[in-house]
MISE-374502 format. One record per residue (C-alpha): x, y, z; residue in three letters; residue number from 1. Coordinates in nm, 4 decimals, padded with zeros to 6 digits. Example, Ala and Ser with C-alpha at 12.3 -4.5 7.8 and 13.67 -1.06 7.14 Angstrom:
> u	v	w	residuo	num
> 01.2300	-00.4500	00.7800	ALA	1
> 01.3670	-00.1060	00.7140	SER	2
***
This chain:
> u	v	w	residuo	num
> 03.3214	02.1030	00.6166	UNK	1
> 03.0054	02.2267	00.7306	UNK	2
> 02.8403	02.0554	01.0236	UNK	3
> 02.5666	01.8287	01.0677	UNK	4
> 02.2424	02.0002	01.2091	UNK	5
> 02.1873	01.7798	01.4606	UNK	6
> 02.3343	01.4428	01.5945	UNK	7
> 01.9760	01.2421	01.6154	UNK	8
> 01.8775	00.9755	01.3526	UNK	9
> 01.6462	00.7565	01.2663	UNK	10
> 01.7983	00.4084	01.0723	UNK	11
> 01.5883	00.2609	00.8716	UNK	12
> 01.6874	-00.1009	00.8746	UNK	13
> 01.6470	-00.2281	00.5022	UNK	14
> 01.8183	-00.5922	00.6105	UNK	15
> 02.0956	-00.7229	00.8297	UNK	16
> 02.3753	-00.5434	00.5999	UNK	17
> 02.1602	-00.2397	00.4535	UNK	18
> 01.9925	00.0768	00.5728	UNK	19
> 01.8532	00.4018	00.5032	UNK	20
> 01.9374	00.7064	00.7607	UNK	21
> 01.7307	01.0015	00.8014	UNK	22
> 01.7961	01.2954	01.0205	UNK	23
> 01.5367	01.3986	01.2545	UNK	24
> 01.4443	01.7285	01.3269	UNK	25
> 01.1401	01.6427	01.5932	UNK	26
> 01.0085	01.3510	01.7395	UNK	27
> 00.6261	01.4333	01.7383	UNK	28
> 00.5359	01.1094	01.8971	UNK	29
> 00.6737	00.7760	02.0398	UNK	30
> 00.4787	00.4616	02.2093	UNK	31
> 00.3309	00.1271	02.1538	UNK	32
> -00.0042	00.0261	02.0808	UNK	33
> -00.1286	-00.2867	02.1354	UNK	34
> 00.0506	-00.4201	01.8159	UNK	35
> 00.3175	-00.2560	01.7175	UNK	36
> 00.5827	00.0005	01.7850	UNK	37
> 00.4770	00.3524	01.6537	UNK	38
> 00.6905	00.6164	01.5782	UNK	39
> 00.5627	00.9990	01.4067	UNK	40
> 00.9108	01.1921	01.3480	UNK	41
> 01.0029	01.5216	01.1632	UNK	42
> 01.2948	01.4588	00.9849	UNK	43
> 01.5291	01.7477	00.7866	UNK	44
> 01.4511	01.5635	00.3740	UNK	45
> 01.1351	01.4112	00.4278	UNK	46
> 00.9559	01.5807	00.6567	UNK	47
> 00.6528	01.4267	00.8901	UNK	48
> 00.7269	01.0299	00.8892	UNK	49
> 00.5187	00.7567	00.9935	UNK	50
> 00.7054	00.4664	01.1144	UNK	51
> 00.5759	00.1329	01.2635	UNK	52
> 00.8229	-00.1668	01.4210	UNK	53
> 01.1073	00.0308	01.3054	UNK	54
> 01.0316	00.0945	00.9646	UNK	55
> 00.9475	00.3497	00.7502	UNK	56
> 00.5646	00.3555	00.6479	UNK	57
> 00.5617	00.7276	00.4301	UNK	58
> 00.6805	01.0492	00.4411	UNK	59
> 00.5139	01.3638	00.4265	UNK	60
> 00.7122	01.5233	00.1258	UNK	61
> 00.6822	01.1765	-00.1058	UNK	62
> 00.3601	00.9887	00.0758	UNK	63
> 00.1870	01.1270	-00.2532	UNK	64
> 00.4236	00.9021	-00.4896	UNK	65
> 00.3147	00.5701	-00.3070	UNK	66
> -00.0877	00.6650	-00.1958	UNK	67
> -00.1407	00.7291	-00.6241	UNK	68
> 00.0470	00.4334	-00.7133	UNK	69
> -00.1483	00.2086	-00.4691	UNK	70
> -00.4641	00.3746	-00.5508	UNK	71
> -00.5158	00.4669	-00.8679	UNK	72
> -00.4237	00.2204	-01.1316	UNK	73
> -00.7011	-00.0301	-00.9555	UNK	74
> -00.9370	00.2858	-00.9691	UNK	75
> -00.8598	00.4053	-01.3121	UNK	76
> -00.8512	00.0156	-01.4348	UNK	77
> -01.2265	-00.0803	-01.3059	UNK	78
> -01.4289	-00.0077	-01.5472	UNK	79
> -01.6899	00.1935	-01.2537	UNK	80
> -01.5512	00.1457	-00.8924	UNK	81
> -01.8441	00.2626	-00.6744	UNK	82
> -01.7558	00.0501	-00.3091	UNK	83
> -01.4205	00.0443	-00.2082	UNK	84
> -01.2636	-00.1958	00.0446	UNK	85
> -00.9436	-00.0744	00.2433	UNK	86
> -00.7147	-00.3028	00.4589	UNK	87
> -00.5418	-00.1028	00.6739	UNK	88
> -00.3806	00.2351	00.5512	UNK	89
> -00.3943	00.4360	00.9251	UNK	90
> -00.2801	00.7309	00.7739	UNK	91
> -00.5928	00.8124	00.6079	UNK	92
> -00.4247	00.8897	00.2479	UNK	93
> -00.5440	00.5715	00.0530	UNK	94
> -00.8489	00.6794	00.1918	UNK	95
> -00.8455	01.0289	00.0679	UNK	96
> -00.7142	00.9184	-00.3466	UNK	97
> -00.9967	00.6347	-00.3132	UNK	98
> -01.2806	00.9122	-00.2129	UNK	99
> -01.1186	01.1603	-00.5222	UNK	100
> -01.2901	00.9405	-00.7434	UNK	101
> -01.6548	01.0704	-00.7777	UNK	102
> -01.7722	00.7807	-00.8927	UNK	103
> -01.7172	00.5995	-00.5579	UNK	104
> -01.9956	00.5606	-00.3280	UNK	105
> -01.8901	00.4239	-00.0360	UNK	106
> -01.5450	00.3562	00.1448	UNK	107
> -01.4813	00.0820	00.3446	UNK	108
> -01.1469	00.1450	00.5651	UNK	109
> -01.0709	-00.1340	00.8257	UNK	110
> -00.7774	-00.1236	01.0332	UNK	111
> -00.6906	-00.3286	01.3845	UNK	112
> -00.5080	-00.0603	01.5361	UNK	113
> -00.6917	00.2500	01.6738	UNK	114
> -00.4304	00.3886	01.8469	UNK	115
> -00.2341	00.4638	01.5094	UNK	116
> -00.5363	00.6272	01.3662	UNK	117
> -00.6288	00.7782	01.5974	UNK	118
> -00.2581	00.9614	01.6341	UNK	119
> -00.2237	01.0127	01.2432	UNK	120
> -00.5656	01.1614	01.2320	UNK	121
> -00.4201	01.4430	01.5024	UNK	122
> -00.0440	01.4292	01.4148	UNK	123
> -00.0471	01.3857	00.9963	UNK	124
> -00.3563	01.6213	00.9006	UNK	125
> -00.1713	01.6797	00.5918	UNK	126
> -00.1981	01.3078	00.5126	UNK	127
> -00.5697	01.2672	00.5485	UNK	128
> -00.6790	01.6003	00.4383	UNK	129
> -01.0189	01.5320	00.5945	UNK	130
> -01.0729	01.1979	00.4678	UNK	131
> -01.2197	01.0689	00.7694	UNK	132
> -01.4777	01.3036	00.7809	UNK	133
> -01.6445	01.2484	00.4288	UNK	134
> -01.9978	01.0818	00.4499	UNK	135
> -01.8661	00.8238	00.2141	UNK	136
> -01.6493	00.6874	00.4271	UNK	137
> -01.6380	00.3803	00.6927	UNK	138
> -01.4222	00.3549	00.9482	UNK	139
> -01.3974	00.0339	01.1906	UNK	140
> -01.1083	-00.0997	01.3779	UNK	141
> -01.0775	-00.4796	01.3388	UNK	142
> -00.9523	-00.7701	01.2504	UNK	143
> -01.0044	-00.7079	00.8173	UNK	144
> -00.9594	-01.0719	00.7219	UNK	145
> -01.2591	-01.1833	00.9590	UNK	146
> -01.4544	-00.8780	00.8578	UNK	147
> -01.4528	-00.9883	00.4867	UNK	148
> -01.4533	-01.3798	00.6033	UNK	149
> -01.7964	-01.2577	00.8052	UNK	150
> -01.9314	-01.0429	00.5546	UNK	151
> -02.1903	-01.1073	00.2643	UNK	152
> -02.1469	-00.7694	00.0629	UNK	153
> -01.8573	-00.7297	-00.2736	UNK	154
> -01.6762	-00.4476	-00.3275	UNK	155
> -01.5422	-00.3294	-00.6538	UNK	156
> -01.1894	-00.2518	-00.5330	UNK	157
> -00.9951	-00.3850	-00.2482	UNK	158
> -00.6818	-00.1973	-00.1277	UNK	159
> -00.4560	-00.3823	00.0858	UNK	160
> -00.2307	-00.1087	00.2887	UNK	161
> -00.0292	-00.2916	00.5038	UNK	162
> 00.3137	-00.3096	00.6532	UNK	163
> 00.5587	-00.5682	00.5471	UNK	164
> 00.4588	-00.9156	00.6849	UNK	165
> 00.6539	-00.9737	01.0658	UNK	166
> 00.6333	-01.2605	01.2697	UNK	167
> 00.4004	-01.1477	01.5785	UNK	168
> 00.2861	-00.8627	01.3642	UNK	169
> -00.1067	-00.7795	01.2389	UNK	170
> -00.0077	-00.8064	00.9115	UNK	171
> 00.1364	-01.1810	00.7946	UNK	172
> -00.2090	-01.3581	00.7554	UNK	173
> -00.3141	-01.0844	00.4731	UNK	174
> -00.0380	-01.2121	00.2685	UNK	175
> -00.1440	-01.5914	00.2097	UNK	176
> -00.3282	-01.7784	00.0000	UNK	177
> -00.5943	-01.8410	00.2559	UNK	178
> -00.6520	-01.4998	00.2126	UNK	179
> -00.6867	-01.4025	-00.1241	UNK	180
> -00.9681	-01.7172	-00.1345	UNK	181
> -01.1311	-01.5215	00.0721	UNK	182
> -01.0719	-01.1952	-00.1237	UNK	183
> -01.1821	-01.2798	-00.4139	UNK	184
> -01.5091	-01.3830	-00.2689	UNK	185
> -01.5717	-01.0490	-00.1720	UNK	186
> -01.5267	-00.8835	-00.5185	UNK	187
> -01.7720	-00.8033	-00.7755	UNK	188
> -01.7418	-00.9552	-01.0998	UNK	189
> -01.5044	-00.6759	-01.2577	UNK	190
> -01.3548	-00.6595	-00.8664	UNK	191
> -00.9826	-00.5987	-00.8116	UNK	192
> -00.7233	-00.5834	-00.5848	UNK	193
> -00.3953	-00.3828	-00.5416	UNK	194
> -00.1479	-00.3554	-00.2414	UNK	195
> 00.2265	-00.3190	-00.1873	UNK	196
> 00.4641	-00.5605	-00.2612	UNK	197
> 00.8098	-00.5063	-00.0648	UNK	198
> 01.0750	-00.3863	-00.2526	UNK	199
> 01.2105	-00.4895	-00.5978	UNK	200
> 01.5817	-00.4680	-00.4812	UNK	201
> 01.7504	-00.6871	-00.6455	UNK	202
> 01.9053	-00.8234	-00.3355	UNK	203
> 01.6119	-00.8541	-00.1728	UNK	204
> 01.3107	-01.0207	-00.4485	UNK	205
> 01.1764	-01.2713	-00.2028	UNK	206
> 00.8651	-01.0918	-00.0541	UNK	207
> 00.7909	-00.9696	-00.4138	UNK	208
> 00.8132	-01.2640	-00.6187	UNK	209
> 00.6246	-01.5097	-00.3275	UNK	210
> 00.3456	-01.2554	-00.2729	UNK	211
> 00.3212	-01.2274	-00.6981	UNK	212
> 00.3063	-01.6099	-00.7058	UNK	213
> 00.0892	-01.6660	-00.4158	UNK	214
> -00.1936	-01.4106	-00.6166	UNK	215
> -00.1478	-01.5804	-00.9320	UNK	216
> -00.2855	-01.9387	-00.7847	UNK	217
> -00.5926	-01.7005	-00.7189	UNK	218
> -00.6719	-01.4785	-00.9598	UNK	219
> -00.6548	-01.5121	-01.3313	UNK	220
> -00.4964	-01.1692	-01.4150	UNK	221
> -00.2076	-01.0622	-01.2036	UNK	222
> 00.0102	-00.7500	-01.2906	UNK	223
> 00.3267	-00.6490	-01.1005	UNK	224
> 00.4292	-00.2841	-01.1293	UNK	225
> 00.6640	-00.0348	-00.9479	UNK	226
> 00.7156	00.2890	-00.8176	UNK	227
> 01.0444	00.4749	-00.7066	UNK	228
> 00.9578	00.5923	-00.3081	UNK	229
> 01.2638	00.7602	-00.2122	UNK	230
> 01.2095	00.7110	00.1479	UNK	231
> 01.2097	00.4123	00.1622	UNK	232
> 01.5691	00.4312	00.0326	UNK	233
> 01.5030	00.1504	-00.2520	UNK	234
> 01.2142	00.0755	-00.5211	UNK	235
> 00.9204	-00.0256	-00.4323	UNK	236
> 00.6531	-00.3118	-00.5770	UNK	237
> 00.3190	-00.2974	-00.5949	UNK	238
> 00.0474	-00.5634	-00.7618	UNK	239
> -00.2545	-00.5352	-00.9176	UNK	240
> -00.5090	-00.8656	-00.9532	UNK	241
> -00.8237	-00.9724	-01.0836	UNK	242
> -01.0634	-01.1793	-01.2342	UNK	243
> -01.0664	-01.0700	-01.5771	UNK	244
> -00.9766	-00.6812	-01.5810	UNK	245
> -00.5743	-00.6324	-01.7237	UNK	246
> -00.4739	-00.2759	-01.6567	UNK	247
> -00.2541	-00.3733	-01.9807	UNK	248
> -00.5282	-00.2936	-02.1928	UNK	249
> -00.5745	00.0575	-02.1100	UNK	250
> -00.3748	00.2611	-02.3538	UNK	251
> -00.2240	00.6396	-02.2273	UNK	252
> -00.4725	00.8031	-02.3857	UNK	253
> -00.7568	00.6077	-02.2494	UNK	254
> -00.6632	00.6306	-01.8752	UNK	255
> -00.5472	01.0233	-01.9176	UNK	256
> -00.9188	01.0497	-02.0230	UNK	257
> -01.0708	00.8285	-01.6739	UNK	258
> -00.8694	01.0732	-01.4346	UNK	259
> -00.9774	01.3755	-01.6381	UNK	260
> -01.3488	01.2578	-01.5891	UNK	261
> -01.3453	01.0842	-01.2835	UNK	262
> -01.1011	01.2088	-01.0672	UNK	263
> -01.1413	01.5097	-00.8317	UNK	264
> -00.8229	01.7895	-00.8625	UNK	265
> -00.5142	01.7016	-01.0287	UNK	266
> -00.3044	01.4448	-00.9064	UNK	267
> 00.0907	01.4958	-00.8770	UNK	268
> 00.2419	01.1075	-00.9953	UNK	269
> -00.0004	00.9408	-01.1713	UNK	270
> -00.1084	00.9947	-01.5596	UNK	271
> -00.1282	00.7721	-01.8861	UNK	272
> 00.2288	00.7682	-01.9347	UNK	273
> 00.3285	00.6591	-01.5530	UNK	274
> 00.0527	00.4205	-01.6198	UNK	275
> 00.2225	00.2429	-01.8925	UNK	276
> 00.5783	00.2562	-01.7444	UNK	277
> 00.4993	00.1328	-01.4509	UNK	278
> 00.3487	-00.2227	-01.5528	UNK	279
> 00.6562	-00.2211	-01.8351	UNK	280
> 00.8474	-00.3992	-01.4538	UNK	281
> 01.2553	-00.4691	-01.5876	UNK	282
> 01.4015	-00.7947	-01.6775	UNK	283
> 01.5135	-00.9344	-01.3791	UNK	284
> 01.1620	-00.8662	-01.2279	UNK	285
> 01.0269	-01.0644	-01.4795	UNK	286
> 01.2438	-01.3271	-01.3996	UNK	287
> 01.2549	-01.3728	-01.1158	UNK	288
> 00.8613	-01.3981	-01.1078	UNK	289
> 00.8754	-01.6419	-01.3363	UNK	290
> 01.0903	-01.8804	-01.1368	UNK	291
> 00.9329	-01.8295	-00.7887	UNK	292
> 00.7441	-02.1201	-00.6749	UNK	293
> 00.6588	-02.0637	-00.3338	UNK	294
> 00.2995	-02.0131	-00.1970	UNK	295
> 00.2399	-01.8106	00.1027	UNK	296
> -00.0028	-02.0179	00.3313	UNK	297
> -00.1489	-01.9529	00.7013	UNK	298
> 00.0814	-02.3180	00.7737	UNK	299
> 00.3777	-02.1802	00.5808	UNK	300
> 00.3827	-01.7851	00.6180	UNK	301
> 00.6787	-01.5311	00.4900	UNK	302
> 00.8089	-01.2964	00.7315	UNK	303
> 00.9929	-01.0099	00.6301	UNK	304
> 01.3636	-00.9071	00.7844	UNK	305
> 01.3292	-00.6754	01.1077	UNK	306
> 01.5636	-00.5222	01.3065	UNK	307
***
């Protein structure tokens, strides 16, 4: 049997009785910021990884898989998305598939921790591509939920690229109710969001299904969909909201014809047909959305399993 190449690893904790086990090649960086653990390892299948408290955040070879999915389908669905909102996304790649669109204006990109910014802007160049540097683009390092509570301008699109929601964490109060209020305050009349939803492991539906629930006692449309990240080791969610817009109503031909005319290169995942597969969620999804009653408040928050 032919040997392993090396005896280092990185486990991915998916829950108490699951993970996801990646061999590493180099370990480009390791420290702590002010808020979280930060890891930036080359690994032998995935190469260049970003991973924060433990767990995986993207991966060089698939990062491209969950940036379009988060991106575009709030992009593609607005009918002309010129200012662009950003929670988070350190990497700088939801930054770069927001400023492919040419008809976008301005970026806003807000994110409370420098230090991993600052590190994936050195360490993950083939993430950001540059981003950072367009005139378009915004950076600040802050608290996002009191920038938008604090500010009086509306974006067209707000992208909310965060980790999974962990007790201590920067991340839990951009998951409630409380939030979203404030959210939709800041969006234009045909304004949407989008962010990630946790996975849609069966065994595992709870993050999902709350934060889906939670949207929908804000905004009138709400529109789970789903992407395969095979980093991450399961499926991943995703959800797009609203006030009136329903991504449902774009046929394949119509949004083959928006990246063709608005969107800058080609891009590898996304098209008209991933479009319409990806909002056709299974069954059991449907489901289990359906019977979910819990809100996610700032009294009553949902943390996510850690290691």
């Amino acid at each position: 049997m032919k040997a392993h190449r090396n005896s280092n690893w990185f486990f991915d904790n998916l829950s108490p009785e699951e993970g996801h086990i990646h061999g590493i090649k180099n370990i480009l960086y390791s420290g702590e910021s002010e808020f979280q653990s930060m890891e930036i390892l080359e690994t032998w299948s995935y190469g260049k990884c970003l991973i924060l408290d433990g767990k995986m955040q993207s991966s060089e070879v698939d990062e491209f898989i969950y940036h379009e999915a988060l991106v575009h389908p709030a992009m593609l669905t607005h009918p002309k998305p010129e200012s662009v909102f950003i929670v988070g996304g350190g990497e700088g790649a939801t930054l770069r598939e927001v400023l492919r669109h040419k008809t976008v204006k301005r970026a806003v990109m807000v994110d409370i921790d420098k230090e991993v910014v600052d590190k994936c802007r050195e360490l993950l160049p083939e993430y950001h591509q540059g981003a950072f540097d367009d005139p378009r683009a915004e950076l600040l390092f802050m608290d996002a939920r009191k920038y938008l509570e604090d500010a009086d301008e509306k974006f067209d699109v707000i992208i909310i690229d965060i980790s999974e929601p962990v007790e201590e964490g920067p991340a839990y109060l951009l998951y409630t109710q409380e939030f979203y209020n404030i959210v939709t305050e800041r969006l234009t009349g045909s304004g949407i969001i989008t962010q990630q939803t946790g996975t849609i492991s069966p065994n595992s539906l709870l993050n999902y299904t709350a934060v889906n629930n939670t949207l929908s006692t804000v905004f009138q449309v709400v529109a789970p969909y789903y992407a395969n990240i095979p980093s991450f080791g399961r499926p991943w969610g995703f959800t797009l909201a609203s006030k009136n817009v329903d991504p449902l109503s774009l046929p394949t031909e119509e949004v083959d014809k928006r990246i063709g005319k608005r969107i800058k290169g080609k891009l590898a995942f996304y098209d008209g047909i991933t479009h319409q597969g990806a909002f056709r969620i299974p069954k059991y999804l449907r489901e289990a959305n359906r019977k979910q009653k819990r809100v996610i408040r700032d009294t009553e928050p949902l943390f996510a399993y850690t290691a």
